[in-house]
PLY file of the C-alpha trace (Angstrom):
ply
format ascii 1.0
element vertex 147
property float x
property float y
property float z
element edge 146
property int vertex1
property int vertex2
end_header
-8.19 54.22 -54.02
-10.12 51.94 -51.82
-8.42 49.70 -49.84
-8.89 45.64 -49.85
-10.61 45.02 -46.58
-12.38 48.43 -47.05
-14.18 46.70 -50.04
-14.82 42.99 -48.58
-15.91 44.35 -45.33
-18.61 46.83 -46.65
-19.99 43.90 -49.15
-19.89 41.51 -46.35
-21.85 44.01 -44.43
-23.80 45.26 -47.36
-25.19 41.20 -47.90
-26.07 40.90 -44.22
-28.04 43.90 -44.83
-29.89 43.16 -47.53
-30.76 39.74 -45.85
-31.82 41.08 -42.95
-34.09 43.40 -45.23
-35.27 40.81 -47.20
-36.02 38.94 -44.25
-37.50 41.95 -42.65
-39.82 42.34 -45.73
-40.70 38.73 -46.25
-42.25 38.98 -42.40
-44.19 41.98 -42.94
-45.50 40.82 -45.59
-46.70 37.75 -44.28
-48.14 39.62 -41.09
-46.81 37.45 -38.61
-46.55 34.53 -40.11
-43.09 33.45 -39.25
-40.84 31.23 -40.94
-38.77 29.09 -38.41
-36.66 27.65 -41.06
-35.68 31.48 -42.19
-34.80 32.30 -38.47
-32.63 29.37 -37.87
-30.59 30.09 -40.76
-30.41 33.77 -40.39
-29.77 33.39 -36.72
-27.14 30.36 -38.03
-25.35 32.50 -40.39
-24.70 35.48 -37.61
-23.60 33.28 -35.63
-20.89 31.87 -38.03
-19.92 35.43 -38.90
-19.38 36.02 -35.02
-17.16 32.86 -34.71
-15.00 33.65 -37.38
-14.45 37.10 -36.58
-13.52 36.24 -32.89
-11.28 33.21 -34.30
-9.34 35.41 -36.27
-9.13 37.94 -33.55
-8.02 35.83 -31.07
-5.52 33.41 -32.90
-3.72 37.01 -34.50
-4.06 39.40 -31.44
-3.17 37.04 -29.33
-0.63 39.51 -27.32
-3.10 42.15 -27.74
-6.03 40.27 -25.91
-3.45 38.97 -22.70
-2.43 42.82 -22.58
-6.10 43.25 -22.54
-6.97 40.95 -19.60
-4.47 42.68 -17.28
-5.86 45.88 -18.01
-9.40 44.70 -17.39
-8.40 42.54 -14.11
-6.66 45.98 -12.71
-9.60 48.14 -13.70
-12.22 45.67 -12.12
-9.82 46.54 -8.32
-9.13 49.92 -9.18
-11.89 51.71 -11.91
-9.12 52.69 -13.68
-6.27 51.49 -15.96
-2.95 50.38 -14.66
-0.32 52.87 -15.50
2.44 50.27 -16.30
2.86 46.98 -17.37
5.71 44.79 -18.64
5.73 42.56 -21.63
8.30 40.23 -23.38
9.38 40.53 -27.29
6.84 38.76 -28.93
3.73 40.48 -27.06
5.20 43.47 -27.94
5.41 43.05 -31.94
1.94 41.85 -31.87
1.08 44.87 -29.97
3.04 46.88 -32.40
1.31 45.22 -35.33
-1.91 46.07 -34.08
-1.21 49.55 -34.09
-0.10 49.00 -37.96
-3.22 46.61 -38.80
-5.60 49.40 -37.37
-3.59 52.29 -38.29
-3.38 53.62 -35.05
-0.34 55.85 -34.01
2.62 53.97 -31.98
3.63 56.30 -29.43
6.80 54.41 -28.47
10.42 55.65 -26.83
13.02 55.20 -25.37
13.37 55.81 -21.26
16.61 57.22 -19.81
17.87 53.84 -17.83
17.08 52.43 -21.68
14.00 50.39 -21.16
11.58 50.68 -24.70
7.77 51.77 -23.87
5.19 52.31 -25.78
1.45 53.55 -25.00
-1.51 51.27 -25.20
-4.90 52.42 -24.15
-3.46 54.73 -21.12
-1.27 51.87 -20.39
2.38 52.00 -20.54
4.01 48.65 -21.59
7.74 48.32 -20.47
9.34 45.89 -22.86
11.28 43.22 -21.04
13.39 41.41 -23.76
15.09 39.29 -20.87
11.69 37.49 -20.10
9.82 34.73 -21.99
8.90 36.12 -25.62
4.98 35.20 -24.27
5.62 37.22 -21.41
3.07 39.54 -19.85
3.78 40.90 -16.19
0.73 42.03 -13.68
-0.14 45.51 -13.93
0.80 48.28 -11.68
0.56 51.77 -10.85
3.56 54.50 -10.53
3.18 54.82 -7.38
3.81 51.20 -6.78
0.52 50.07 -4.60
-0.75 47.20 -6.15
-4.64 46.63 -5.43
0 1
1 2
2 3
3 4
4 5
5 6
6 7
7 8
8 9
9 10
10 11
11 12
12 13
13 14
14 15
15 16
16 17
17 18
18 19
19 20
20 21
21 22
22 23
23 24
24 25
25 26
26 27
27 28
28 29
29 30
30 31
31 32
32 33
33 34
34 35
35 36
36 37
37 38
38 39
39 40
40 41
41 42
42 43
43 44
44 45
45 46
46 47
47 48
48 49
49 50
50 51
51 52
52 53
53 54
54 55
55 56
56 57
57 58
58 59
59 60
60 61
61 62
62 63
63 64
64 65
65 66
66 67
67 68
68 69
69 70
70 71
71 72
72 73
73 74
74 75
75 76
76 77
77 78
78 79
79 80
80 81
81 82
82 83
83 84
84 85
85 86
86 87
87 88
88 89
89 90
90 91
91 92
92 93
93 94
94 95
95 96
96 97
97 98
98 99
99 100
100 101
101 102
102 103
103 104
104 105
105 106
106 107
107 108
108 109
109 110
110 111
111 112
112 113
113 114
114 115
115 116
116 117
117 118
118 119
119 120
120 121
121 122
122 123
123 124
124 125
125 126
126 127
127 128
128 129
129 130
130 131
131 132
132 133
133 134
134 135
135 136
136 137
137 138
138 139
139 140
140 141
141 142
142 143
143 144
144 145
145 146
């Protein structure tokens, strides 16, 4: 059975398809003869697509994309991701979720001093329930040299 955003994704991507063919089509038949009017919209209509879909990724993955920009500060020093980082409670449901949303396995457990971790793109996140729910720490390595 197909899922929901299975089926609005591929017609959403099916339409832009078939307008960028028609477009496509409508050019080469013309020759060269170009159609500002058709550009602007096309090129307006993209663009709204992109907003949206960075609106909605943003304002739900919120967690996800601060996780995010400490891996990518730590690989810009090092070329390589951090090996730990610590998070509060609500970073880590949203990271959690994501995992759900995108049906990617949650390798989580439990450590032996009883600190919860869970893997997220080679990065393990510590979570730190006494911090601010919003919390996420700086990244750094086992070895404990920050760069």
């Amino acid at each position: 059975m197909a899922q929901r955003r299975h089926l609005v994704g591929g017609g959403l991507m099916t339409g832009l398809v078939a307008l960028a063919l028609v477009a496509a089509g409508t050019t080469t038949a013309a020759q060269g003869d170009r159609d500002p009017q058709s550009a602007a919209a096309i090129n307006q209509l993209r663009q709204t697509v992109e907003r949206q879909f960075e609106e909605v990724y943003a304002g739900k993955w919120r967690g996800v994309s601060r996780v995010r920009q400490q891996q990518r500060m730590w690989m810009q020093a090092t070329r390589k991701y951090p090996d730990f980082l610590e998070i509060g409670l609500d970073v880590w449901d949203n990271v959690y979720d994501w995992h759900v949303a995108f049906q990617q396995p949650a390798n989580m457990s439990r450590l032996t001093d009883g600190r919860y971790v869970m893997t997220f793109t080679f990065t393990t996140l510590i979570l730190r329930p006494d911090q601010d729910p919003g919390f996420v720490g700086f990244a750094f390595d086992a070895d404990g040299r920050n760069p």
